[in-house]
C-alpha positions in Angstrom: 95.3 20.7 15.2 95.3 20.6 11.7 91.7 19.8 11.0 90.9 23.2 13.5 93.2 25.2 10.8 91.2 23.8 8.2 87.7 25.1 9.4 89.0 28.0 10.6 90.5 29.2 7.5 87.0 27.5 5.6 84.9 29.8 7.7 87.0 33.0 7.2 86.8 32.1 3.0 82.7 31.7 3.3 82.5 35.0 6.1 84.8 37.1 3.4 82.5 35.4 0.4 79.5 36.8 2.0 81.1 40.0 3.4 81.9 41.1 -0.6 78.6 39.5 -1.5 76.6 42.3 0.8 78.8 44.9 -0.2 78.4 44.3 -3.8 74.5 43.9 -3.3 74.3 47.6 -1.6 76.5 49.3 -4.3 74.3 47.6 -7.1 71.4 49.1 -5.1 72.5 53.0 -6.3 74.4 51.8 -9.7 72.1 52.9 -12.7 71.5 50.1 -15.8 74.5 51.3 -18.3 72.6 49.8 -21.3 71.1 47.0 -22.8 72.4 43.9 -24.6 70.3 41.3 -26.2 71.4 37.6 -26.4 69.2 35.9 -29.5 69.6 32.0 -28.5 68.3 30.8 -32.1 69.1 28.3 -34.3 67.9 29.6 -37.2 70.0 32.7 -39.2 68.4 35.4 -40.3 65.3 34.5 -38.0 62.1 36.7 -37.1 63.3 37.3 -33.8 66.2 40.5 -34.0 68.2 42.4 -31.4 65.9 45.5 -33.2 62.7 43.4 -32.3 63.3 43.0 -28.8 63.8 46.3 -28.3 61.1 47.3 -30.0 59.0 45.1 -27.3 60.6 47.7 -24.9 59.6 50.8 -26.5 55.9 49.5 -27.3 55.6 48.9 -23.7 57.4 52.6 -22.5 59.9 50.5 -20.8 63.4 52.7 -20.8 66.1 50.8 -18.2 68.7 52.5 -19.0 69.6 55.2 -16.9 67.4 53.8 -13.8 68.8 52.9 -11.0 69.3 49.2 -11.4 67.1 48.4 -8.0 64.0 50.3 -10.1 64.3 48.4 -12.9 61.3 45.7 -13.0 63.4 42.2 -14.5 60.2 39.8 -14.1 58.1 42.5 -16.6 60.8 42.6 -18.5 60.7 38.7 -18.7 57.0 38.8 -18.9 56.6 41.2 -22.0 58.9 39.2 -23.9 56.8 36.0 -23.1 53.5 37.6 -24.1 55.1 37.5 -27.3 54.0 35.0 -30.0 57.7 34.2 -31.3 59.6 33.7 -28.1 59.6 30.6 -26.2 62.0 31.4 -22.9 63.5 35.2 -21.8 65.4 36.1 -19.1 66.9 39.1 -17.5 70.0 40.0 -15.9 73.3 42.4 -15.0 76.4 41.6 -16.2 79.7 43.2 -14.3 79.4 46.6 -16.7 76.1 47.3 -15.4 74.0 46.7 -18.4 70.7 45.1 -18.9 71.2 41.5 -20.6 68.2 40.3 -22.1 68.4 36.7 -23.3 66.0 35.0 -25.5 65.0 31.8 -26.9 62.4 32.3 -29.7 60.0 29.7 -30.4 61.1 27.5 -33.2 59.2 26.6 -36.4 58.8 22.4 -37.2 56.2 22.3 -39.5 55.3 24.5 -42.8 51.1 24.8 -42.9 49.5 25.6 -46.0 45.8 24.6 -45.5 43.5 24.0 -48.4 41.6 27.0 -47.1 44.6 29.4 -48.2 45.7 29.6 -44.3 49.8 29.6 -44.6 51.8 29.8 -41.1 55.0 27.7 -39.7 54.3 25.6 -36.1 55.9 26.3 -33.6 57.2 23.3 -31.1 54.6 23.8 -28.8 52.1 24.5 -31.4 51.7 28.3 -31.6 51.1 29.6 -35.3 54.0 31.6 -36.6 53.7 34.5 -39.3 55.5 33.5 -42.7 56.5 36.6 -43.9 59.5 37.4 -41.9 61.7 34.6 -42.8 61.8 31.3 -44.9 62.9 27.9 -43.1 63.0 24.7 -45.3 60.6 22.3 -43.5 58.3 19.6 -43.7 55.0 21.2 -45.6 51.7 19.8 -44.3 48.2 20.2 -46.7 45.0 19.6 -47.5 42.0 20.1 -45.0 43.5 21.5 -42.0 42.5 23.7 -39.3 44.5 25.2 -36.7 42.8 23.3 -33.8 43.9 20.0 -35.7 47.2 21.2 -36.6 48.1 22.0 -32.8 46.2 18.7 -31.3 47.1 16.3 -34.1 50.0 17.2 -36.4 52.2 18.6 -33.7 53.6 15.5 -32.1 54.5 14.0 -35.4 55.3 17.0 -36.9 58.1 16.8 -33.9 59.3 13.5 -34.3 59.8 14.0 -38.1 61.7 17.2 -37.0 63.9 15.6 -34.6 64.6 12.4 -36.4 67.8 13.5 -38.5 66.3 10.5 -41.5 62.8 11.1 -40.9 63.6 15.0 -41.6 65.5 14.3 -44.7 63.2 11.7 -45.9 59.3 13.2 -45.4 59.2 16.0 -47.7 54.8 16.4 -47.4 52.1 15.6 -44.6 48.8 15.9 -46.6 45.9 15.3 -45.0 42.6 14.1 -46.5 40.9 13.7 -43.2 41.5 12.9 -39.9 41.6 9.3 -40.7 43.5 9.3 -43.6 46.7 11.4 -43.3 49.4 11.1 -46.5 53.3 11.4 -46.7 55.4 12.1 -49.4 59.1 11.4 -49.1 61.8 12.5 -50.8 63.1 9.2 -52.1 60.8 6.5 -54.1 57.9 7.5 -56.2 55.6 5.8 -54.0 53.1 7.5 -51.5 52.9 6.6 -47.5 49.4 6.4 -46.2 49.4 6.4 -42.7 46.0 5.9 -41.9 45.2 8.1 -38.7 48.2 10.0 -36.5 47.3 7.0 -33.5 50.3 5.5 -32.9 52.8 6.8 -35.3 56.0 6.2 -34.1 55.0 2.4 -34.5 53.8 2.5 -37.8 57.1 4.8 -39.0 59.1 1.9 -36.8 57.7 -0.4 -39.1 58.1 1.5 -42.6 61.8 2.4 -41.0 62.4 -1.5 -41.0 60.9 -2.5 -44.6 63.0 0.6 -46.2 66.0 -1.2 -44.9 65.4 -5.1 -45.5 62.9 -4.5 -48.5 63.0 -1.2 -50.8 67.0 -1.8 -50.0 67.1 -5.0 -52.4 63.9 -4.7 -54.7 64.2 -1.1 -55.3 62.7 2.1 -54.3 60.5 3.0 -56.8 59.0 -0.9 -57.0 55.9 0.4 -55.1 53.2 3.3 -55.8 51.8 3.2 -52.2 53.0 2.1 -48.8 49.9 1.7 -46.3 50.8 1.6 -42.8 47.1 1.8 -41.4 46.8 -2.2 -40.7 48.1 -3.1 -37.3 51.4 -4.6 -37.0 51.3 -4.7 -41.1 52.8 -3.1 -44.1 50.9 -3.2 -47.4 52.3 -2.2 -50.3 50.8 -1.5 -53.8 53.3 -2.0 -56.9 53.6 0.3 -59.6 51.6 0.3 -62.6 49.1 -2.0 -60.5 45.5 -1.9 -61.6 44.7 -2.9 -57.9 
């Protein structure tokens, strides 16, 4: 008898859940959008992406929400005119209970700092989109020398991450410079000495490596013992000592 109760008073909860979920729908069918409020999900202050920006997107586009009936209002070209945009990553659109427009985005977040030897200067995004400069200044790892933007995005971009995400890695490498493709540089922030890498092939190895000899060699000899740290033998670190001739 008591398991009957049970789904009887579970069925009347769900039929009642779906009775006010039908009635809300049709009255949000004639309420009108009360206004718009923008959600910036960044973690950068100050950052290129503004609550004036995003509705600026609106205006370019003679998209004016509020005042429509909500069931007029177009939410996935919303969505989609804030994705053709260079500097957001994610967007998404919805009602909250006062009947305004929520826009909510993620913009797309700067890892690496390019200034090419050709006088190109731009921040990478994390999935390799060039970002403008001008519009706001974020300490990162700087990348050089002969770099185009092809190389930047296929080459640079997954070590470029894995500095970024590596809380010692991020402290530590201060400069990518590249000579060429097969002979890529890094300048750290501690030691005097200079990190060539060889190519980007197999990077997190090589840093695996230099990780280890930081800790059980520059640790006891010293940190400034070596001028150059080469990392482009297999399974090797070579190091040159300062004041060398060799």
């Amino acid at each position: 008898m008591k398991t009957v109760i049970k789904i009887f008073l579970l069925l009347a909860v769900v039929g009642y859940l779906v009775l006010a979920l039908w009635k809300f729908a049709g009255q949000a069918e004639d309420r009108t959008c009360e206004g718009i409020r923008v959600e910036i999900i960044d973690s950068i202050p100050d950052g290129f992406v503004t609550d004036e920006y995003v509705r600026s997107i609106l205006t370019r586009n003679k998209v004016q929400p509020e005042g429509m009936k909500i069931s007029e209002v177009n939410l996935e070209r919303i969505e989609q005119l804030m994705l053709d945009e260079s500097h957001i990553e994610h967007a998404s659109c919805y009602y909250d209970a006062a009947g305004r427009l929520c826009i909510r985005v993620v913009p797309q977040q700067p890892i690496l700092h390019v200034i090419s030897q050709k006088g190109e200067d731009y921040y990478l995004s994390s999935t390799g989109l060039p970002m403008a400069t001008e519009a706001f200044n974020v300490d990162l790892c700087v990348a050089t020398g002969n770099i185009t933007k092809k190389f930047a995005a296929e080459h640079l971009l997954e070590l470029a991450r894995y500095i970024h995400d590596d809380l010692f890695w991020r402290e530590q490498i201060e400069q990518i410079h590249v000579v060429s493709p097969q002979q890529i540089e890094l300048y750290p922030r501690v030691g005097q000495h200079v990190i060539d890498l060889g190519s980007v092939d197999d990077f997190k190895d090589k840093l695996s490596r230099l990780r280890i000899f930081y800790r059980e060699g520059l640790e006891r000899v010293g940190w400034n013992k070596y001028s150059k740290i080469s990392l482009a033998y297999d399974g090797q670190v070579v190091c040159t000592r300062a004041n060398s001739k060799k």
